[in-house]
N, C-alpha and C positions, 0 to 999 in steps of 0.2 A: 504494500500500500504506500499511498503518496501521501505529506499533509497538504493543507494546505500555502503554509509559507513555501515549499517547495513547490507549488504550481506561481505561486505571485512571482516568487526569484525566475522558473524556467521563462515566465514571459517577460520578466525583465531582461535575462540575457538576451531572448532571440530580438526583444523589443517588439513586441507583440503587441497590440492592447487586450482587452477580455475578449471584444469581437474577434481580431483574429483565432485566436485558439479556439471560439468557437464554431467556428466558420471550417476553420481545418480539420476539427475532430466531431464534426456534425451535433454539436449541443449546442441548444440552448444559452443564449448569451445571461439568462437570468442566472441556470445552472451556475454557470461558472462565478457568477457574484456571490449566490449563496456562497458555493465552498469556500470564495478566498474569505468571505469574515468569518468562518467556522475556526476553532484553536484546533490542533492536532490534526487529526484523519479525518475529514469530513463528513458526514452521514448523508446517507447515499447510498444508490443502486452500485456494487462493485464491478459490474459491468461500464457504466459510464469513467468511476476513477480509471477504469484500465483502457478504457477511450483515451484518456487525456493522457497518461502516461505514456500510452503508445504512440501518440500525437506528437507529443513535447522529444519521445527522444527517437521518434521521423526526423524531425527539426535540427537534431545533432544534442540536445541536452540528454547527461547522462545525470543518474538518479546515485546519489552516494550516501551510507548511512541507515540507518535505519528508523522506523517513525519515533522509536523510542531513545535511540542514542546518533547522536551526529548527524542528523537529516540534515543532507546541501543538496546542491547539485552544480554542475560543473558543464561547458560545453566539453565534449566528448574531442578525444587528440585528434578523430578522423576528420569532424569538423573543423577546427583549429587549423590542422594539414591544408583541408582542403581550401578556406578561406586566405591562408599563407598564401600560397601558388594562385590562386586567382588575385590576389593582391598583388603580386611579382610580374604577372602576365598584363593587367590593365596599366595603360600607360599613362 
């Protein structure tokens, strides 16, 4: 499971707004307001959390921790790589 502060961080890294993400992972834009002012794991269908999870690390965010000890998240090295080399390539 995800919390919620790690769904508000993944969409600060990719820089998302809530639309975005919900757009990407076919929720509900309300959805996704609930969860972020939820504390912890959000309550919720566990179907939809693993929408967004699976959405967010589409996107290249990886999920580090767990909900009860060190929950972050991080963009993912493949991300990073790849954002590197497209920055190297645009003139």
């Amino acid at each position: 499971m995800i919390t919620s502060a790690q769904i508000r961080a993944a969409r600060a890294l990719l820089r998302w707004s809530a639309e975005d993400l919900a757009n990407n992972a076919n929720i509900g834009i309300a959805t996704i307001r609930r969860f972020e002012i939820q504390d912890g794991i959000p309550s919720g269908q566990t179907r939809i959390l693993e929408a967004l999870k699976s959405t967010l690390e589409a996107a290249g965010v990886e999920f580090i921790g767990s909900p009860e000890h060190g929950p972050g998240v991080r963009l993912s090295p493949r991300q990073s790589t790849q954002d590197s080399l497209f920055a190297k390539q645009t003139p």
